[in-house]
DOSE-172346 format. One line per field, with one value per residue: residue number from 1; chain; z, x, y of N, C-alpha, C in turn. Coordinates in steps of 0.05 Angstrom, whole numbers, plus 32768, in hexadecimal, padded with zeros to 4 digits. Layout:
seq [NUM, ...]
mol [A, ...]
nup [Z, ...]
neast [X, ...]
nnorth [Y, ...]
caup [Z, ...]
caeast [X, ...]
canorth [Y, ...]
cup [Z, ...]
ceast [X, ...]
cnorth [Y, ...]
***
This chain:
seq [1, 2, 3, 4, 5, 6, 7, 8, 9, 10, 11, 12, 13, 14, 15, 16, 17, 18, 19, 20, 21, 22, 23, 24, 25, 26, 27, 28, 29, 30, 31, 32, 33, 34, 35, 36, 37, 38, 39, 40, 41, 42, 43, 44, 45, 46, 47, 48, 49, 50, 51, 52, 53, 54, 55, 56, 57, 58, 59, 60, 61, 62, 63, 64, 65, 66, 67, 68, 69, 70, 71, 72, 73, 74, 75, 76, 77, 78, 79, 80, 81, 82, 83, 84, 85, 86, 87, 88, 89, 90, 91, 92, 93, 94, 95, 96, 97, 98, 99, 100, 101, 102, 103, 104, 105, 106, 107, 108, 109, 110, 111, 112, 113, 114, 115, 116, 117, 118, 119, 120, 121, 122, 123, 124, 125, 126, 127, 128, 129, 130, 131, 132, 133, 134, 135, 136, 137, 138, 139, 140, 141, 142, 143, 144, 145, 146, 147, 148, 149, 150, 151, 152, 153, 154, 155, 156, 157, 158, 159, 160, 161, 162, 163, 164, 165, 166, 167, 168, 169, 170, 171, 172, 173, 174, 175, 176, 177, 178, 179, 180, 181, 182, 183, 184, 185, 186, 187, 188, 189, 190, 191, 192, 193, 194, 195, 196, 197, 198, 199, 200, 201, 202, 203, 204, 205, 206, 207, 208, 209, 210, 211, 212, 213, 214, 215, 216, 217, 218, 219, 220, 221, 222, 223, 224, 225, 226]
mol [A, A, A, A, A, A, A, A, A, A, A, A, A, A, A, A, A, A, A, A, A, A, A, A, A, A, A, A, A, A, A, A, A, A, A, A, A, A, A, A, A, A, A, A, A, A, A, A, A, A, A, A, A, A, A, A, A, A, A, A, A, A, A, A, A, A, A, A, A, A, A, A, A, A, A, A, A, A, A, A, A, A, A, A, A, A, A, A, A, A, A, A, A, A, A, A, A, A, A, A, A, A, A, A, A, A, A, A, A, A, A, A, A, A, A, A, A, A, A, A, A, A, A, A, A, A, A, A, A, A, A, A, A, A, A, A, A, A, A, A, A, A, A, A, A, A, A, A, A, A, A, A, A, A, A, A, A, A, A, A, A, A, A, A, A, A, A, A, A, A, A, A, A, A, A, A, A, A, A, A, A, A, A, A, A, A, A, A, A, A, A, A, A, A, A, A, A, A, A, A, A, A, A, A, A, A, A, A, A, A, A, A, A, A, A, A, A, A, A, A, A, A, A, A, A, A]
nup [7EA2, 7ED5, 7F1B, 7F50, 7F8B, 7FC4, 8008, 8049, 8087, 80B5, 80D2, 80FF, 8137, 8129, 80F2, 80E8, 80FE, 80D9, 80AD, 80B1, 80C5, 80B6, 8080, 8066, 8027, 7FEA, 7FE3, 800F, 8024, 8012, 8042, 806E, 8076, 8091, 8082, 806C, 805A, 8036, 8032, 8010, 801C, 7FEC, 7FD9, 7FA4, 7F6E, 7F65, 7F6F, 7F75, 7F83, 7F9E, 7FE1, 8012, 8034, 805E, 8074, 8082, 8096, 8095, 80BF, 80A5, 80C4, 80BC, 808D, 80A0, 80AC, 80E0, 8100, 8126, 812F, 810D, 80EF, 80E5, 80D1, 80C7, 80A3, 80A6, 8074, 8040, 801D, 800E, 8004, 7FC2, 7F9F, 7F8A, 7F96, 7FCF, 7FBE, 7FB8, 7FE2, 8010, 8033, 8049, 8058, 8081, 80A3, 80B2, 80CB, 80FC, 80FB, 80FB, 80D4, 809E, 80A5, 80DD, 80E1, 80C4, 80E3, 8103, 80E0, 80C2, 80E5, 80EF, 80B2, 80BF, 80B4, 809A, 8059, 802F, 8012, 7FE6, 7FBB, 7F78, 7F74, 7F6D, 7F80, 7FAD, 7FB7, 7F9E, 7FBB, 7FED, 7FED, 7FE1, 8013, 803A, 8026, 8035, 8070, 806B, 805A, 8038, 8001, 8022, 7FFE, 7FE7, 7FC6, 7FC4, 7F99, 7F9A, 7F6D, 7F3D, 7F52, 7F4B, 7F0E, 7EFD, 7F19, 7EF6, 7EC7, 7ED6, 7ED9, 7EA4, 7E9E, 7E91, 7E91, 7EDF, 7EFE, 7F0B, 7F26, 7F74, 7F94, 7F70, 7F60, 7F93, 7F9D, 7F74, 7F84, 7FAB, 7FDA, 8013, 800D, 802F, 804F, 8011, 7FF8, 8026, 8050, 8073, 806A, 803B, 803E, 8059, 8034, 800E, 8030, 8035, 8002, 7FEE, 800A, 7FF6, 7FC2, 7FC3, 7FDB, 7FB6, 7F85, 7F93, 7F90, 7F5F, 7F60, 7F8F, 7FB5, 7FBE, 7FE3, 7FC4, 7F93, 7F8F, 7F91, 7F5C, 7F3A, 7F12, 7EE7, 7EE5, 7ED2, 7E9C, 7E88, 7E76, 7E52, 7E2F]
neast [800D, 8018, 800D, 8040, 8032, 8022, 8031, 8012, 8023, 8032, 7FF9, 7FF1, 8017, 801E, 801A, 8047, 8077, 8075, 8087, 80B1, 80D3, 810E, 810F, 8119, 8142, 8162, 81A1, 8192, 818D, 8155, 813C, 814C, 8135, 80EF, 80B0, 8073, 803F, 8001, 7FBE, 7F7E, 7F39, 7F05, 7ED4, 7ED5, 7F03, 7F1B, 7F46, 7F2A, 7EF1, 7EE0, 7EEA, 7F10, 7F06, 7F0B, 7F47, 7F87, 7FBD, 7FF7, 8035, 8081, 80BD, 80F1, 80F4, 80C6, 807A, 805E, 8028, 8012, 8016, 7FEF, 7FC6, 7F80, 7F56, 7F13, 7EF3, 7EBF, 7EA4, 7E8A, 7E65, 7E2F, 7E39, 7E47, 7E28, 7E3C, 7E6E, 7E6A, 7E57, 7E86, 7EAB, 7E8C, 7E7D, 7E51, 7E36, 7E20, 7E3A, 7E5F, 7E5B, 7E62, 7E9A, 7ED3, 7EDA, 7F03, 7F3C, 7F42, 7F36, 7F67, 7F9A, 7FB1, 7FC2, 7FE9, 8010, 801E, 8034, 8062, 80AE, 80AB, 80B5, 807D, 8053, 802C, 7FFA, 7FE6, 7FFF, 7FF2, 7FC2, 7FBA, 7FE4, 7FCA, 7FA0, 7FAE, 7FDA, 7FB4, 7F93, 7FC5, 7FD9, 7FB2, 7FC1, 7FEB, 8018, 8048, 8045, 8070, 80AC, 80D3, 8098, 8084, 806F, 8050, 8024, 804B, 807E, 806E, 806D, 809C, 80B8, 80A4, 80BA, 80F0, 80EB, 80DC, 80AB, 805F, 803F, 8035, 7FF0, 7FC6, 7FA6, 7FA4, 7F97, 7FA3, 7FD5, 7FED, 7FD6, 7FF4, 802A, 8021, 800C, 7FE7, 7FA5, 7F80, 7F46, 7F23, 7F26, 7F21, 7F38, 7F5E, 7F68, 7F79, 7FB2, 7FC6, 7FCA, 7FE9, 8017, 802F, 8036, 8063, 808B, 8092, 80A1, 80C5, 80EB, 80F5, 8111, 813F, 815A, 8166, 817F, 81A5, 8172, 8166, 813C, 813F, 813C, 811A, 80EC, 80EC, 80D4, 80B7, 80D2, 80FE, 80E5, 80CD, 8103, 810A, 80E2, 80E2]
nnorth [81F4, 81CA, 81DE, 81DE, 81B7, 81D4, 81CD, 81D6, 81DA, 81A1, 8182, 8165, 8149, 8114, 8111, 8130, 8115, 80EC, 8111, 8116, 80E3, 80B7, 8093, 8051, 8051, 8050, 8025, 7FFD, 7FBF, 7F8D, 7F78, 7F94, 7FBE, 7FDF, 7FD4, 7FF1, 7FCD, 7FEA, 7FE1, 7FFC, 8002, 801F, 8051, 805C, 8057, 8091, 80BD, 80F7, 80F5, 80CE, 80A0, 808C, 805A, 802C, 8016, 7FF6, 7FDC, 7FBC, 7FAC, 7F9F, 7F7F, 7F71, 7F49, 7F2C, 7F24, 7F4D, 7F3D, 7F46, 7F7F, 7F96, 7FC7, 7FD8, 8008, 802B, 8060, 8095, 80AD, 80E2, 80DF, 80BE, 8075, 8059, 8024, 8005, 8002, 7FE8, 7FBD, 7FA7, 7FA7, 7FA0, 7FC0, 7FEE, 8032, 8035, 801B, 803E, 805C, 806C, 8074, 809B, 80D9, 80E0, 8101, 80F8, 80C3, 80AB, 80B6, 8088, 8075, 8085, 808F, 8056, 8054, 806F, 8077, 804B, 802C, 8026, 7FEF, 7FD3, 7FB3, 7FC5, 7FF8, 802F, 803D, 8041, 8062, 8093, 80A3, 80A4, 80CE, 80F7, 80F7, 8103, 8134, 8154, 8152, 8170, 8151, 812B, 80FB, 80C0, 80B3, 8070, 8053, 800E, 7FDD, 7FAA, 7F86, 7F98, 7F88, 7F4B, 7F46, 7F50, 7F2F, 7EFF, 7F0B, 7F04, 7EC9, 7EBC, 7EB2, 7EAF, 7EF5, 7F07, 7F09, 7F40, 7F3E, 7F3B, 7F08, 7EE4, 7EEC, 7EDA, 7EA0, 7E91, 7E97, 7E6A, 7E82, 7E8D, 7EA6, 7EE1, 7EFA, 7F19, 7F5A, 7F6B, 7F9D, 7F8B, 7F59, 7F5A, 7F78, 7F58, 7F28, 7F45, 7F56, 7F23, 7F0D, 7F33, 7F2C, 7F00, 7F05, 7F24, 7F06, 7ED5, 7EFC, 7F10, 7EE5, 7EEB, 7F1C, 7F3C, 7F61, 7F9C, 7FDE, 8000, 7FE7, 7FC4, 7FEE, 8000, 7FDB, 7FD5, 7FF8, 7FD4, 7FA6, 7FBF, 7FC1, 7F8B, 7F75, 7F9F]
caup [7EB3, 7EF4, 7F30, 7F5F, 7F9B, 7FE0, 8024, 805F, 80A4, 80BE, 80DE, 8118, 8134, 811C, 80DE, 80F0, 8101, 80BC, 8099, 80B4, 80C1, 809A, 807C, 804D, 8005, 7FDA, 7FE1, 8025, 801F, 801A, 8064, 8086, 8073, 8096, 8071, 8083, 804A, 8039, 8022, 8018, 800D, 7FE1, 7FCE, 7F85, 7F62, 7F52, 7F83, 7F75, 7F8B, 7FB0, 8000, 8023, 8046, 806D, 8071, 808F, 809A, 80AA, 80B9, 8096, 80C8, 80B6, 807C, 80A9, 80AD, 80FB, 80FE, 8147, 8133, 80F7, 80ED, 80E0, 80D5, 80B9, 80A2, 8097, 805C, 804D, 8018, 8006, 7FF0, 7FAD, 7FA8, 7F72, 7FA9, 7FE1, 7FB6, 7FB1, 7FFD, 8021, 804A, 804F, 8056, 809E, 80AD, 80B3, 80D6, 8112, 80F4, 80FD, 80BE, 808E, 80B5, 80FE, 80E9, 80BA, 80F5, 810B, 80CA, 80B9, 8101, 80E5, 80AA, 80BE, 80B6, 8085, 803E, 8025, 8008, 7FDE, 7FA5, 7F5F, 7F8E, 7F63, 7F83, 7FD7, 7FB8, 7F9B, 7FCC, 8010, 7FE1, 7FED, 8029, 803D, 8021, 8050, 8083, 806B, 8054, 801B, 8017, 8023, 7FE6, 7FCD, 7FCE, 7FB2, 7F94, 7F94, 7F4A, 7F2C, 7F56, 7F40, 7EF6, 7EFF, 7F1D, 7EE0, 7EB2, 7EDF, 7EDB, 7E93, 7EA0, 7E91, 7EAD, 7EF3, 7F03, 7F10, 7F43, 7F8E, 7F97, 7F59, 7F65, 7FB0, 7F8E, 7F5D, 7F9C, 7FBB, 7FF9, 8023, 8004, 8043, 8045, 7FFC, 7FF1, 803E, 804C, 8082, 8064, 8022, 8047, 8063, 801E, 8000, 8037, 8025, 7FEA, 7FEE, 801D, 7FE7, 7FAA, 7FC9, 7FE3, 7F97, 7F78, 7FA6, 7F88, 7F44, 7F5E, 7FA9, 7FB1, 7FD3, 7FE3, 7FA9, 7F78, 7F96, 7F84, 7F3F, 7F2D, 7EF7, 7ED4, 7EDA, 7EBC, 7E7D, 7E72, 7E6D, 7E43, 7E16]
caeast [8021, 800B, 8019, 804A, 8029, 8025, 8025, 800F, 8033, 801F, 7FDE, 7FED, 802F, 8021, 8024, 8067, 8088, 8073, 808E, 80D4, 80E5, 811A, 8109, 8132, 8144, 817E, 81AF, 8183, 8182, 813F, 8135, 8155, 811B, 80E4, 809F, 8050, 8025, 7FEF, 7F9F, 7F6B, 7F20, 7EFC, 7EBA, 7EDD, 7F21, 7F1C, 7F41, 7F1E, 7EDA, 7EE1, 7EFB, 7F25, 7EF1, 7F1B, 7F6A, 7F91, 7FDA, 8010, 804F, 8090, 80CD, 810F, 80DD, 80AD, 8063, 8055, 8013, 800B, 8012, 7FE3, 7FB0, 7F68, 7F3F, 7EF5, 7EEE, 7EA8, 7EA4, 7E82, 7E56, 7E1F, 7E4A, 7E3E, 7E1D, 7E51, 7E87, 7E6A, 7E59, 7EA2, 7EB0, 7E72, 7E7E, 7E3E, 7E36, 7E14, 7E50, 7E77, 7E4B, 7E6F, 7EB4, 7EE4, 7EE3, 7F21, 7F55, 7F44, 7F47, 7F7D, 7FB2, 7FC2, 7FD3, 7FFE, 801B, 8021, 8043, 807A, 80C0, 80AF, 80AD, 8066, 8050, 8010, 7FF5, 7FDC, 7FFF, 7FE0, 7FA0, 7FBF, 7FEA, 7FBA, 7F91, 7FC1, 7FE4, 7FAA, 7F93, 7FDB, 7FD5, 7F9F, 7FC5, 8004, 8030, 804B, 8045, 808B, 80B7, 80C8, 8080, 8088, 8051, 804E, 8029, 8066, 809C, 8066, 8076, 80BF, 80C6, 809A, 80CD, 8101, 80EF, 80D7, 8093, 8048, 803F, 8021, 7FD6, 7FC3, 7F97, 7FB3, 7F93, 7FA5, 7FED, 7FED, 7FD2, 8010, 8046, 801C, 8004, 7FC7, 7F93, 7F76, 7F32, 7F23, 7F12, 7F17, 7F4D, 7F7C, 7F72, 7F82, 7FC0, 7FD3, 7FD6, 7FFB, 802F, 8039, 8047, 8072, 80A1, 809F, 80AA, 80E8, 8100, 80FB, 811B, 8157, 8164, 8172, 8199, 819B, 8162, 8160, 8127, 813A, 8137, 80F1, 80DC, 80F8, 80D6, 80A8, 80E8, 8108, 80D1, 80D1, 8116, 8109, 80CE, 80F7]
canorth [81E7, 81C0, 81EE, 81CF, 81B8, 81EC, 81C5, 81DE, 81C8, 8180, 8187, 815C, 8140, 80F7, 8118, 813B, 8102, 80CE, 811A, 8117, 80D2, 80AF, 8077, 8046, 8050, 8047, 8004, 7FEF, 7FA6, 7F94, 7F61, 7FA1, 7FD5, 7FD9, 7FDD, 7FF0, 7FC3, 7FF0, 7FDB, 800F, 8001, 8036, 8051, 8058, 805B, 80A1, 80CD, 810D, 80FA, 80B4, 80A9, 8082, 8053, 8020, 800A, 7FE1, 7FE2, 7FA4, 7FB4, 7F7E, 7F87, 7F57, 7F3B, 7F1E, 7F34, 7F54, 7F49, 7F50, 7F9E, 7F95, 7FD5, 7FDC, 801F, 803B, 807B, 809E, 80B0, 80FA, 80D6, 8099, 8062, 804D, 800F, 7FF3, 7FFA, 7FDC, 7FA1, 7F9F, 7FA0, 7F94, 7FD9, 7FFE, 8048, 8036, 8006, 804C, 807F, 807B, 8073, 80B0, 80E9, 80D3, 810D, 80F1, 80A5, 80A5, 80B4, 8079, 8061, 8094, 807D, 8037, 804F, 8082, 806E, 8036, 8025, 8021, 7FE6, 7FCF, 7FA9, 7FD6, 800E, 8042, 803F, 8040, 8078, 80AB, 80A9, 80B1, 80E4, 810C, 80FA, 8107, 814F, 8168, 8153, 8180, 814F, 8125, 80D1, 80BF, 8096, 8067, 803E, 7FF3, 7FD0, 7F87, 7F7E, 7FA0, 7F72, 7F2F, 7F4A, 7F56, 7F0E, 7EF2, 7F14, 7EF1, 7EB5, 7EBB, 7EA0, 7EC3, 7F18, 7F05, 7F12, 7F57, 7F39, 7F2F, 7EF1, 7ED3, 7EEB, 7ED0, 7E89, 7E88, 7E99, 7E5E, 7E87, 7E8A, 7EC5, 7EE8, 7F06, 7F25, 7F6F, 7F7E, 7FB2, 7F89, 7F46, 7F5D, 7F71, 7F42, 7F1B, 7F53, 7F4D, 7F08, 7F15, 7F50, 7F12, 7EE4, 7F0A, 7F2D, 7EF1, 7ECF, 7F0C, 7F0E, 7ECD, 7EEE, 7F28, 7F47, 7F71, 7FB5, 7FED, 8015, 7FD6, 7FB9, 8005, 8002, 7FC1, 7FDE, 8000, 7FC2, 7F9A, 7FC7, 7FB5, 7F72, 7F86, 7FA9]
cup [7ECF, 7F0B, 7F45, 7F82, 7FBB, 7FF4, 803A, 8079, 80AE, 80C8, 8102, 811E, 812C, 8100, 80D9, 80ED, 80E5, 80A8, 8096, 80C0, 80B7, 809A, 805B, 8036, 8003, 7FD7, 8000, 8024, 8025, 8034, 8076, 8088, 8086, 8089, 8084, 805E, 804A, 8028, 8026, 800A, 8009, 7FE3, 7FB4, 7F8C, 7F5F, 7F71, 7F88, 7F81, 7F97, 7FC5, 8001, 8037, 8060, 805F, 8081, 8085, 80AB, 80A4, 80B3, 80AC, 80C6, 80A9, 808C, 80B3, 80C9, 80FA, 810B, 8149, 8113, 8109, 80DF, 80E2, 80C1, 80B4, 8095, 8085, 8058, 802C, 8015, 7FF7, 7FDB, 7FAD, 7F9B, 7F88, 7FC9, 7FD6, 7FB7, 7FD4, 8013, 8037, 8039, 8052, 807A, 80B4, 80BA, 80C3, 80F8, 8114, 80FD, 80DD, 80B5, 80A7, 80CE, 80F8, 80DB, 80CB, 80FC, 80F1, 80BB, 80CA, 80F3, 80D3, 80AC, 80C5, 80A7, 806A, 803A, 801D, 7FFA, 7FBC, 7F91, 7F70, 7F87, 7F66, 7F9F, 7FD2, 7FB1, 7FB6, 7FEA, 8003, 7FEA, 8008, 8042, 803F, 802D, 8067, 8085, 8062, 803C, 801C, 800C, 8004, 7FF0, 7FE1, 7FBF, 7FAF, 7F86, 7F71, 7F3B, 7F36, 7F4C, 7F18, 7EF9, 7F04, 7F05, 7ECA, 7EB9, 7ED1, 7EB8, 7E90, 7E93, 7EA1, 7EBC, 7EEF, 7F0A, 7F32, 7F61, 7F90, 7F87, 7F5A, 7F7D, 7FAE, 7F7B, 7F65, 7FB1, 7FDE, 7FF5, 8013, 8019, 8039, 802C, 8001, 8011, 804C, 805C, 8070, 8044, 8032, 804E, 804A, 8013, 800E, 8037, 800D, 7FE1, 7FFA, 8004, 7FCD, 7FB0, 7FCF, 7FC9, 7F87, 7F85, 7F9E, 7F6F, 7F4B, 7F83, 7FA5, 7FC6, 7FD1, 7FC6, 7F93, 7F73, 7F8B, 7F6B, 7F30, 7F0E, 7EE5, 7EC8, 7EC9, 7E9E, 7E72, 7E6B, 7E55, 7E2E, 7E14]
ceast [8016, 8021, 8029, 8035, 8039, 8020, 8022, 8020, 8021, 8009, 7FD7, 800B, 8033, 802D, 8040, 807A, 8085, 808E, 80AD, 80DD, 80EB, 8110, 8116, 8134, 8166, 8180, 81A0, 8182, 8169, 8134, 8145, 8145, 8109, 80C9, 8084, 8043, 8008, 7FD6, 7F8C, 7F50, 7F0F, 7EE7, 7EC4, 7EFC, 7F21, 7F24, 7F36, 7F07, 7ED4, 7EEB, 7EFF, 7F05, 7EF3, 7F33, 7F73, 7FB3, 7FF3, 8028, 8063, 80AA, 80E6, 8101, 80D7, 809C, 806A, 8030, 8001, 8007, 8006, 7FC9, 7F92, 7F4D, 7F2D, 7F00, 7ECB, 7EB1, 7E91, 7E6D, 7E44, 7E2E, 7E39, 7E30, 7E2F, 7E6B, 7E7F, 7E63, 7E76, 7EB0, 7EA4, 7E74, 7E63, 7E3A, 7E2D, 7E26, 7E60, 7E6B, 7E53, 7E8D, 7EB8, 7EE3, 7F07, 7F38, 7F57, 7F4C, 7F55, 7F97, 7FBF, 7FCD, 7FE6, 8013, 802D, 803C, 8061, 8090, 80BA, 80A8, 809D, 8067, 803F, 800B, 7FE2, 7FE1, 7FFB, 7FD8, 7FB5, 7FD2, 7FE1, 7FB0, 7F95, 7FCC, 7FCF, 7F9E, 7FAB, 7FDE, 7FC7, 7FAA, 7FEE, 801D, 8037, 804A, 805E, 8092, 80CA, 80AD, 808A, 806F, 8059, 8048, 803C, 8076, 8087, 806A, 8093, 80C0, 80AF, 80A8, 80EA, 810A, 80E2, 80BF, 8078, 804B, 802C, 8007, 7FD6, 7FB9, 7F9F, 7FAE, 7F9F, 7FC7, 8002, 7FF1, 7FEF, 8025, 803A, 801C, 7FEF, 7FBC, 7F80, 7F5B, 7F3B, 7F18, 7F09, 7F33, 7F6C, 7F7F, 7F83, 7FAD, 7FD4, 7FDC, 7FF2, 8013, 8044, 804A, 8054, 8092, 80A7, 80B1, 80C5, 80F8, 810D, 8109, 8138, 8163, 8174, 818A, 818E, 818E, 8165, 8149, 8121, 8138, 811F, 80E0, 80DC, 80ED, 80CD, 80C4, 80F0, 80FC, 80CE, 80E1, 8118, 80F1, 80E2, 8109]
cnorth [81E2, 81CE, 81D7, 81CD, 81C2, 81D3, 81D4, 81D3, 81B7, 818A, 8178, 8149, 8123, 80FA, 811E, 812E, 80F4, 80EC, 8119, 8104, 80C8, 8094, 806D, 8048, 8048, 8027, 7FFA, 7FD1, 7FA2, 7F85, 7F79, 7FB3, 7FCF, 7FEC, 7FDC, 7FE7, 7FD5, 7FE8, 7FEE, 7FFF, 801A, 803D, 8052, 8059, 8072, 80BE, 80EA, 810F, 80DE, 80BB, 808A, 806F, 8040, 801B, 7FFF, 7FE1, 7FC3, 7FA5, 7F99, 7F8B, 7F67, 7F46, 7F26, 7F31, 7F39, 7F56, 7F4B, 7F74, 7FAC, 7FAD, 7FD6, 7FF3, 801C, 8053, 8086, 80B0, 80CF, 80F5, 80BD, 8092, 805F, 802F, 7FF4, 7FEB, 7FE8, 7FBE, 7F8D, 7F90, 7F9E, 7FA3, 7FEC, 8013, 804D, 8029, 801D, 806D, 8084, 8079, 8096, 80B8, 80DF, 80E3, 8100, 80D2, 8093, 80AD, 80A1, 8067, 8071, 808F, 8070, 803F, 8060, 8071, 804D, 8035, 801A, 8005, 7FDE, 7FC6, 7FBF, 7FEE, 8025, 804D, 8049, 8066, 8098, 80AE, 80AF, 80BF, 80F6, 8113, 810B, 8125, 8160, 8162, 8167, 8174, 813B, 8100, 80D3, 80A0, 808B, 8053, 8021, 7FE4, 7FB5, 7F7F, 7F87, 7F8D, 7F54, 7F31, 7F53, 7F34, 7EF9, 7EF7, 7F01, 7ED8, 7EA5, 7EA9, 7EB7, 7EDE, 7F0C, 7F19, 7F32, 7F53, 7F34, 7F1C, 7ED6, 7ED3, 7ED2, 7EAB, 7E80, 7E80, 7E7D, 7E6D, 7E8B, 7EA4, 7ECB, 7EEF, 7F1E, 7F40, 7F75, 7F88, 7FA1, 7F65, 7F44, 7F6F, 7F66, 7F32, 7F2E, 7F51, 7F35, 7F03, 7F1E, 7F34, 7F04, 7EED, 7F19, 7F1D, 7EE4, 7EE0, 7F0E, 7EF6, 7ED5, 7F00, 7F39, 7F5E, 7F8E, 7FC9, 7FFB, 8007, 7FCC, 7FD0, 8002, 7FEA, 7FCC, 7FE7, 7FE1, 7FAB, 7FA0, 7FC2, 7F9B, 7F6D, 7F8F, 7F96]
***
């Protein structure tokens, strides 16, 4: 039986604050929430023995992007990147040797996102990996998260067309918006917040959307599925 997980007390009051402010769920309409879009770039997928290498953070307030208070961190890393992953994002192992250790210069993006509903495309990946990050710093990642490729398959079920791309780009392309820099933590971002606008806006069409239904897409996808 998997032991329930022990926290320790925050580690620093930035932390403090993301642990105990409220932030929207339930019937919320979703243009009254306010969200922080998150993108991480890796050395792997694999959060046991990969890091956190850059992210980037843009907050959505009254669904429109802000991206006058769009974030951008490094983190050194505490080994030699792989060579497979920097092919991926053309970050270096030397790119990051005077970045801030993950705890020091993941603050301000914990900043960024307190008091809003997560957001992020294949949110899988953004959530393992600030789940643990999260955990050395004493506290828990706040719910619900919403992940865009689930609401681009919910509104393909919609509209009874092909299951959208997996890919952001390819998604981004379909909703007819701009695709920012590829595979670099704020421009990938930035797309995803785009997207996050459009596909809620399109879904709201079928039935008014709120926090806790944008969360729910994947369920609701299966029932259409089924």
């Amino acid at each position: 039986m998997k032991r329930p997980l022990i926290l320790r007390s925050p580690t620093s009051p930035v932390t403090a604050e993301y642990a105990r402010a409220e932030v929207a769920v339930g019937r919320t309409p979703w243009r009254d929430a306010r969200y922080c879009v998150v993108d991480l770039e890796l050395s792997g997928l694999d959060p046991r023995s990969d890091e956190i290498i850059s992210f980037a953070a843009v907050p959505i307030d009254s669904g429109r992007v802000i991206t006058g208070d769009a974030l951008y961190g490094l983190c050194r890393p505490t080994r030699q990147l792989p060579e497979e992953s920097t092919l991926v994002h053309g970050i270096r192992t030397v790119d990051l040797a005077d970045a801030p250790p993950l705890d020091v210069a993941i603050q301000p993006l914990i900043a960024a996102m307190t008091g809003r509903v997560m957001v992020a495309h294949v949110a899988w990946v953004e959530r393992s990996f600030l789940s643990r990050a999260l955990e050395r710093q004493g506290a828990r990642l706040r719910e619900p998260v919403i992940d865009t490729y689930e609401l681009g398959q919910l509104l393909a079920f919609e509209r009874q067309q092909p299951i959208a791309s997996r890919a952001l780009d390819e998604l981004a392309r379909s909703l007819r918006l701009p695709v920012h820099r590829q595979h670099h933590a704020l421009g990938d971002a930035l797309t995803t917040a785009q997207v996050f606008i459009a596909l809620a806006t399109h879904l709201d069409e079928f039935t008014p959307e709120t926090v806790q239904s944008l969360a729910r897409a994947k369920q609701r996808a299966w029932w259409h599925w089924g």
